[in-house]
C-alpha atoms as an extended CHARMM CRD file, in Angstrom:
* protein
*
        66  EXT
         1         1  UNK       CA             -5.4210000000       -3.2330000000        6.8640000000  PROA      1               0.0000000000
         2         2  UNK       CA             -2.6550000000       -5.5510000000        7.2800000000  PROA      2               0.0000000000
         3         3  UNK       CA             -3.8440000000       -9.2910000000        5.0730000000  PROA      3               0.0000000000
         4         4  UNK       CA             -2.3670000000      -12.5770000000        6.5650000000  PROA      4               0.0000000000
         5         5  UNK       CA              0.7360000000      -10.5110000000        7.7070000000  PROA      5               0.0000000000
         6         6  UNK       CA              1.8970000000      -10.2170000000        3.7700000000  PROA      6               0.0000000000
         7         7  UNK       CA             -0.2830000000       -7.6050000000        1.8880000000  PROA      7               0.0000000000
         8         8  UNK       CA             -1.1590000000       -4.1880000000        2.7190000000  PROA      8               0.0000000000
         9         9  UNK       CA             -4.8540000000       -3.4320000000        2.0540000000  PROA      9               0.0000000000
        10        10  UNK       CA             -5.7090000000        0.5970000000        1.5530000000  PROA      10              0.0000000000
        11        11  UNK       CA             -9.4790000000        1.0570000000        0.6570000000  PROA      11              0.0000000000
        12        12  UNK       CA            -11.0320000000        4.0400000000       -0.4600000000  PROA      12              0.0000000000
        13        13  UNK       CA            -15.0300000000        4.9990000000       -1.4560000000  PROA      13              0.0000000000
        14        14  UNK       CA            -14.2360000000        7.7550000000       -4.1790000000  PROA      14              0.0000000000
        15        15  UNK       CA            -15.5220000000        8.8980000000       -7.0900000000  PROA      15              0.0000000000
        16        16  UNK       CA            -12.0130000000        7.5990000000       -8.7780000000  PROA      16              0.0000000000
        17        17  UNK       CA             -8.6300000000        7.6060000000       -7.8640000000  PROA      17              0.0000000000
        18        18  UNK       CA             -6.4160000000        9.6070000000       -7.7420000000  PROA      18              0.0000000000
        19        19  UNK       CA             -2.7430000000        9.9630000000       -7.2850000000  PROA      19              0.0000000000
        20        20  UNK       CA             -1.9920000000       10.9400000000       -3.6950000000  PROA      20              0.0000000000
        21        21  UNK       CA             -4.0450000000        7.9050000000       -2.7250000000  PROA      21              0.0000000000
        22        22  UNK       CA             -1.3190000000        5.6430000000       -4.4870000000  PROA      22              0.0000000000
        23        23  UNK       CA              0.9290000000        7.9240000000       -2.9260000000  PROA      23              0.0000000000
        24        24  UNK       CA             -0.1470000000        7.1740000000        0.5230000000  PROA      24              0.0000000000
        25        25  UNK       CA              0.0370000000        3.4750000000       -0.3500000000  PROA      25              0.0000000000
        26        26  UNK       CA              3.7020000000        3.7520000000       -1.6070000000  PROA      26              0.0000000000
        27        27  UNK       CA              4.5050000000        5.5090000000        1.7020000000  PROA      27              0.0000000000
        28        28  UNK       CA              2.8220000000        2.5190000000        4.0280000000  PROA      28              0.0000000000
        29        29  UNK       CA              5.3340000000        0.1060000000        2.2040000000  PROA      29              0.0000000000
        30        30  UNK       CA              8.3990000000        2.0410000000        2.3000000000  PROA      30              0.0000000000
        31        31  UNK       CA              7.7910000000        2.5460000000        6.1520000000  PROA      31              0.0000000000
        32        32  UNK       CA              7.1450000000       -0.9630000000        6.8340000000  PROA      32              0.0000000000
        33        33  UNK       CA              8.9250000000       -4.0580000000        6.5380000000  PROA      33              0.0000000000
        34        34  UNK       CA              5.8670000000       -5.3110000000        4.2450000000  PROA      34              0.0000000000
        35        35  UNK       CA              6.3520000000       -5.3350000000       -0.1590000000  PROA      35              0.0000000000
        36        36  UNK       CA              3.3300000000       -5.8400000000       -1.2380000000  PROA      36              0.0000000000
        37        37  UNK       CA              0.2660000000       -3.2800000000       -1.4360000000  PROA      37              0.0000000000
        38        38  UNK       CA             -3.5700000000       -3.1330000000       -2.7000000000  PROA      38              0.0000000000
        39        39  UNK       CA             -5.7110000000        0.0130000000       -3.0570000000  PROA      39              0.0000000000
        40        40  UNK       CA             -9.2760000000       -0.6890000000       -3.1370000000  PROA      40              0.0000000000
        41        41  UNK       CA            -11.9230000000        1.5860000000       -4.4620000000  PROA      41              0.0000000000
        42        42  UNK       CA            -15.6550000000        1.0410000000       -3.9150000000  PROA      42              0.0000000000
        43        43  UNK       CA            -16.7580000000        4.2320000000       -6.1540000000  PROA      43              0.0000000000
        44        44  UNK       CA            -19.2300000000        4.1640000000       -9.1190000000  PROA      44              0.0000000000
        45        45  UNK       CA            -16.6430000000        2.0560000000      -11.1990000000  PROA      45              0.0000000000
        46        46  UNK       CA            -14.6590000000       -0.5120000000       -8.4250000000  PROA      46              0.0000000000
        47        47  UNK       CA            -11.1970000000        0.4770000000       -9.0620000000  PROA      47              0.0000000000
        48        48  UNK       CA             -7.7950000000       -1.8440000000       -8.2360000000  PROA      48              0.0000000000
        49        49  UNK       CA             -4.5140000000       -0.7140000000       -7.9940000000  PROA      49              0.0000000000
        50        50  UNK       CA             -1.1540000000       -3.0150000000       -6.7260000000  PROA      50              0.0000000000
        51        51  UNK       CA              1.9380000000       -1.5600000000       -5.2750000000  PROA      51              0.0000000000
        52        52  UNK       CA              5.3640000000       -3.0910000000       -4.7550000000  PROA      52              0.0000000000
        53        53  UNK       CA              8.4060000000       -2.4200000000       -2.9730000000  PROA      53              0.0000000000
        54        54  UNK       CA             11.0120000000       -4.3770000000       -2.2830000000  PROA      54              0.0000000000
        55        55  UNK       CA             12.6780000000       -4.6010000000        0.7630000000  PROA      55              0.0000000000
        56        56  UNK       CA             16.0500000000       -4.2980000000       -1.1370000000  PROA      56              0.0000000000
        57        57  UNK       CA             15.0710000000       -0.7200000000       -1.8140000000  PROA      57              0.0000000000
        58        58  UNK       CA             14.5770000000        0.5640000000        1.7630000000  PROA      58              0.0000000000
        59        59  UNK       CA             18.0050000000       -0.0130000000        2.9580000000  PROA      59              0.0000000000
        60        60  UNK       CA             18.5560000000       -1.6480000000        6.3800000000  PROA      60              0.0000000000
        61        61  UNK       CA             14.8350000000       -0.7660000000        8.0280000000  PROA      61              0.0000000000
        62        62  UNK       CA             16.7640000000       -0.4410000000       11.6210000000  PROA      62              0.0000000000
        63        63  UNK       CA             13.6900000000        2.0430000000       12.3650000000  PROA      63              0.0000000000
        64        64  UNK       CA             11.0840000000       -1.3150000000       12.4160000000  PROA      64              0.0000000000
        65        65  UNK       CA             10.7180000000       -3.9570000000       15.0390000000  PROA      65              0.0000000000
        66        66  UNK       CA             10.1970000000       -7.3200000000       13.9150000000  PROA      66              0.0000000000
């Protein structure tokens, strides 16, 4: 989910977290022109995690349309 064209949103209902679900969150920003990320979980205990990376990082992003 894309949030007021800034912040990626990824949200997950699992038991916890794990690390190929920050994975896949790291892999929506460095495909997009976007920097900022939030994974949401909705298990037993709510978990929060927040991604960033900077468009610096990704080179010249000739691959997206803006």
């Amino acid at each position: 989910m894309l949030v007021d064209k800034k912040v990626i949103v990824e949200t997950k209902a699992k038991r916890e977290l794990i690390e190929d679900h920050e994975a896949q969150l790291l892999n929506y920003l460095k495909s997009t022109i976007y920097e900022v990320g939030l994974l949401l979980n909705f298990g037993p205990e709510p978990q929060i995690r927040r991604k960033v990376y900077d468009n610096a990082r990704k080179g010249s992003l000739s691959w997206v349309k803006q």
